[in-house]
Each structure stands twice: as structure tokens, then as C-alpha cells.
C-alpha positions in Angstrom: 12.0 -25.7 -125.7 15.0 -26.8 -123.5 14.6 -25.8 -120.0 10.9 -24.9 -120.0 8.2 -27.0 -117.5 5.7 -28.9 -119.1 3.5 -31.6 -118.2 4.8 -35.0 -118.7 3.3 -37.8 -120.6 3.0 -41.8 -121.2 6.4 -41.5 -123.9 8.0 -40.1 -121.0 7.8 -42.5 -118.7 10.9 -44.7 -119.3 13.1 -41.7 -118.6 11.4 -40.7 -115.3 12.0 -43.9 -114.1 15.5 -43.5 -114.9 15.5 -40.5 -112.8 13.8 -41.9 -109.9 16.2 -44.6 -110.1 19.3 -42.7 -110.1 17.9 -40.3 -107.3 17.2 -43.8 -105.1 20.4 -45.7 -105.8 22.2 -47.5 -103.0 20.3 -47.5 -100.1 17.4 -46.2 -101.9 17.3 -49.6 -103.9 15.7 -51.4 -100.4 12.8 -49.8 -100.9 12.5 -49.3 -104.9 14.6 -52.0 -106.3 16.1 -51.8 -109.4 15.2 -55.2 -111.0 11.6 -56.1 -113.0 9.8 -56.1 -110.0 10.6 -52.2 -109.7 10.3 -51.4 -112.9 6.7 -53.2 -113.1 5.3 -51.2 -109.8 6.9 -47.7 -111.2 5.5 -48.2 -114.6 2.2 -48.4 -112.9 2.5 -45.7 -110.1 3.6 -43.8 -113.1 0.7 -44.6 -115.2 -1.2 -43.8 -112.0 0.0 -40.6 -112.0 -0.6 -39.4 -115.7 -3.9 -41.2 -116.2 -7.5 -40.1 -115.1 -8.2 -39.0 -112.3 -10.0 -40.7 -109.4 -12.4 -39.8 -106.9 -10.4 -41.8 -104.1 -6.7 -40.3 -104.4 -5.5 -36.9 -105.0 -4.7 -35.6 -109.1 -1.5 -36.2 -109.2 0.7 -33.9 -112.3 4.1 -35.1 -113.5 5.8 -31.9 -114.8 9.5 -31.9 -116.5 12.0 -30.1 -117.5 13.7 -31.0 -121.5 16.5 -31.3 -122.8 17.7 -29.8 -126.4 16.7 -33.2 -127.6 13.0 -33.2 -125.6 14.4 -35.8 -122.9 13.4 -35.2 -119.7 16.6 -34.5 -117.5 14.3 -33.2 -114.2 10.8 -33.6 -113.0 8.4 -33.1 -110.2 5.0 -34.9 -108.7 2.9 -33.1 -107.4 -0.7 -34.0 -105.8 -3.5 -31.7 -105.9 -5.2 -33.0 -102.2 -8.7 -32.1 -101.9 -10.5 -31.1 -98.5 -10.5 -34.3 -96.7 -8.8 -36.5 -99.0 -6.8 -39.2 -96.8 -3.0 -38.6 -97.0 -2.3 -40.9 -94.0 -1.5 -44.2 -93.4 -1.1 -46.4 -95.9 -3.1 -44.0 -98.4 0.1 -44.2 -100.4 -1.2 -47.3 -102.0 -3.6 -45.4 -104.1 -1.3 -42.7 -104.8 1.1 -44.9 -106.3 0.7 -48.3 -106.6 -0.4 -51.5 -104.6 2.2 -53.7 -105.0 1.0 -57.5 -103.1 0.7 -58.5 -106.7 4.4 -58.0 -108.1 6.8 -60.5 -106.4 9.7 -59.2 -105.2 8.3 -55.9 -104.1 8.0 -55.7 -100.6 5.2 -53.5 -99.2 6.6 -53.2 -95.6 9.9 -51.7 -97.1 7.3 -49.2 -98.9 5.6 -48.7 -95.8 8.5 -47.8 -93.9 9.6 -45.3 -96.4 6.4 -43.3 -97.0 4.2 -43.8 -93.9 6.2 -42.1 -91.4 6.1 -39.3 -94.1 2.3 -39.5 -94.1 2.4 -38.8 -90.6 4.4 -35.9 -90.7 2.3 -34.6 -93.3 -1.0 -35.2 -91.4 0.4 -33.0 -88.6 0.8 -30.2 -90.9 -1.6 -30.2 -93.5 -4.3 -31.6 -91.7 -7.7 -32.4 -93.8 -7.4 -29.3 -95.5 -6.6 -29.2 -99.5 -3.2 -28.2 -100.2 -0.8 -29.1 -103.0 1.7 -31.8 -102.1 5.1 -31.6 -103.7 6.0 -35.3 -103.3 9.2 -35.2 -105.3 11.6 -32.8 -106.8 14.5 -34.4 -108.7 16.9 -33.9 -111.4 19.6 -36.0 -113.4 23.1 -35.6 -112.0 24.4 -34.5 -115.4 21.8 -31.8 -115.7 22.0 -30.4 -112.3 23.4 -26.3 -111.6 21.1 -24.9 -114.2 18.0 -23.5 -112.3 16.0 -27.0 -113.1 14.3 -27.5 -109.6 13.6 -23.9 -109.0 11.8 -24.1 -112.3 9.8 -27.0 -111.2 8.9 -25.3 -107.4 7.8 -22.6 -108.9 5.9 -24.5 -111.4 4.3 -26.2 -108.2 4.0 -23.2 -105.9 2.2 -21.0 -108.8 -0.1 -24.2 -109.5 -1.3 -23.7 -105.5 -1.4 -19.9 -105.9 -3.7 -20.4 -108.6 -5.9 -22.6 -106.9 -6.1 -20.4 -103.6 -4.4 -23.1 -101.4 -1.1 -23.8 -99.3 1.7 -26.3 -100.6 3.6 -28.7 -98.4 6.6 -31.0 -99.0 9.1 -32.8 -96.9 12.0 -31.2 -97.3 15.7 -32.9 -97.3 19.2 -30.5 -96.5 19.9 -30.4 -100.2 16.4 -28.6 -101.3 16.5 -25.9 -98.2 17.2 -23.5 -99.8 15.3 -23.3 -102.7 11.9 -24.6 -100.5 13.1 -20.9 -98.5 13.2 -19.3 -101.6 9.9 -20.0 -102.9 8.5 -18.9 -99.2 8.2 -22.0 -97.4 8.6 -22.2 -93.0 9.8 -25.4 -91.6 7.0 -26.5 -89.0 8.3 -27.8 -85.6 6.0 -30.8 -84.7 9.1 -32.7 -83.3 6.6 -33.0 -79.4 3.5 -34.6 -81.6 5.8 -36.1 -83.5 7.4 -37.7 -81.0 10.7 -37.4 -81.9 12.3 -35.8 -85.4 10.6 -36.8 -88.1 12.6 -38.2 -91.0 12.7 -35.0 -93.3 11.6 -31.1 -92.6 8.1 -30.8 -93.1 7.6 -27.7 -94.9 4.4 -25.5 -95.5 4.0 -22.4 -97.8 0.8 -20.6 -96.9 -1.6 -19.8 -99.6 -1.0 -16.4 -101.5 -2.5 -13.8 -99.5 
């Protein structure tokens, strides 16, 4: 059915990498290029993501919104992070993909991009098992029609039902739906040391 969430799967993949694609074009395309070499590490972070699950790296879940024709037009990723489960550092590397082995990737432009995330997040959420909502995106054409709300509260009901808080890093465009679905923005500018690069963003477990 058009507009409902459901989980994603291997067909799908093609068009989510569209999406990510389109969401990180221009200066988006230092970090995730738009060549083979791209294409080759998101094929694989997205098989990552929709395959079994690992005893080293949180479960990730791919969830989309369809079209009338059952194309994915909006998606989220979300990571189900278990009590002590490393989200620091370069813990990114299980979570999506290593990438020394794909030339023309370059894992310091990676680094730069999610690490200083991680650290943010570590601030927040600690060691203690949350859900991570990593990404939240929707196809230009398709946006205005209540897609990402869908998909938050898709994620925020997957932590309500598992008894644990939610986090993402939050960008000016997605305020106001992350206020909507009851999350604070946390002020860790001091341990920080300085802003961090988006608004790190906690909703506390249902009460």
C-alpha cells in the first residue's frame, strides 16, 4: 500500500542508494562519491544493514515508505544499540562498511563525516541501549506528504516497544518533526568542546 512503512529488502536496494545519493549531492559527494567506488561500499553497507545480524555491531532495520508502484520514494536506518555496544570512534566501520579495500573511497573523508558524530552521540547516549535513528530521508519529488513523520514514528514506536530511549542527530530541516515525536535537544556544547556538527537529540523511553 502507497504510503505505509515497511521493512525494506535486498530488491530495494538500488533505489535506496538513489536516495542516499540524491540526499548527499554536491558537497555530500566528498565523502560518498557518486562513481563505482560508491556504489560498491553502499551496496555493501546496504547489505550490511538488511542481512543477519552480528554480535559485534548493532541490528540495524531499513524501513520505507512506497510508492503506488511499490518503489521506495523515503526511508529510514535505524540501529537497535545494545547495552554497551561501541558507537564510538571508528565503530562506524562495522555498521556500514570497511572501505580500505574499494579504491577510490577514502576512509579519512568517512571518518570526518561520522566520527565527530560518534562523539556526540557518546555524550548523550552513553553505554546504555537506545535506538539510533542514523538517517531519515525522502526523494525530493515525494516530499510534503507526511513521509518522514511516518518513518519517526515508525522508529520512536520500535523504542517504545523495546522499553528504551531513541537518539539521532538532528539537522534545521528535521526540527520539528524530531519536537513532534518528543525529542529535547541535549546541550553538551562544554564536553563537547565547541558545537557539535548537528543537534544531538534524545527522546526518553515511554514512561
Amino acid at each position: 500500500m502507497a504510503g505505509k512503512v515497511t521493512l525494506a529488502n535486498t530488491d530495494d536496494i538500488p533505489d535506496l542508494m538513489e536516495m542516499f545519493w540524491e540526499a548527499f549531492s554536491g558537497p555530500g559527494e566528498v565523502m560518498f562519491p557518486h562513481n563505482e567506488a560508491g556504489r560498491k561500499w553502499l551496496q555493501r553497507s546496504f547489505d550490511n544493514f538488511l542481512g543477519q545480524k552480528s554480535y559485534y555491531r548493532p541490528e540495524s532495520k531499513v524501513a520505507v515508505v512506497r510508492n503506488v508502484n511499490s518503489k521506495p520514494v523515503a526511508l529510514a536506518i535505524a540501529h537497535i544499540v545494545g547495552p554497551g555496544q561501541n558507537i564510538t570512534g571508528n565503530s562506524w566501520k562495522t555498521r556500514w562498511s570497511r572501505c580500505d579495500d574499494i579504491p577510490g573511497m577514502s576512509e579519512e573523508k568517512l571518518a570526518e563525516f561520522f566520527e565527530p558524530l560518534a562523539k556526540a552521540h557518546h555524550l548523550v547516549a552513553g553505554k546504555e541501549g537506545h535506538v539510533f535513528i542514523e538517517f531519515v530521508m525522502t526523494k525530493s519529488k515525494s516530499r510534503g506528504r507526511g513521509y518522514a513523520s511516518a518513518l519517526m514514528e515508525w522508529a520512536t514506536k520500535l523504542a517504545d516497544d523495546l522499553d528504551i530511549p531513541c537518539y539521532l542527530d538532528a539537522g534545521m530541516r528535521g526540527m520539528g518533526i524530531c519536537d513532534r515525536c518528543g525529542f529535547k535537544a541535549q546541550d553538551i556544547e562544554k564536553r563537547y568542546g565547541g558545537p557539535p556538527p548537528c543537534t544531538p537529540m534524545l527522546r526518553s523511553k515511554k514512561q
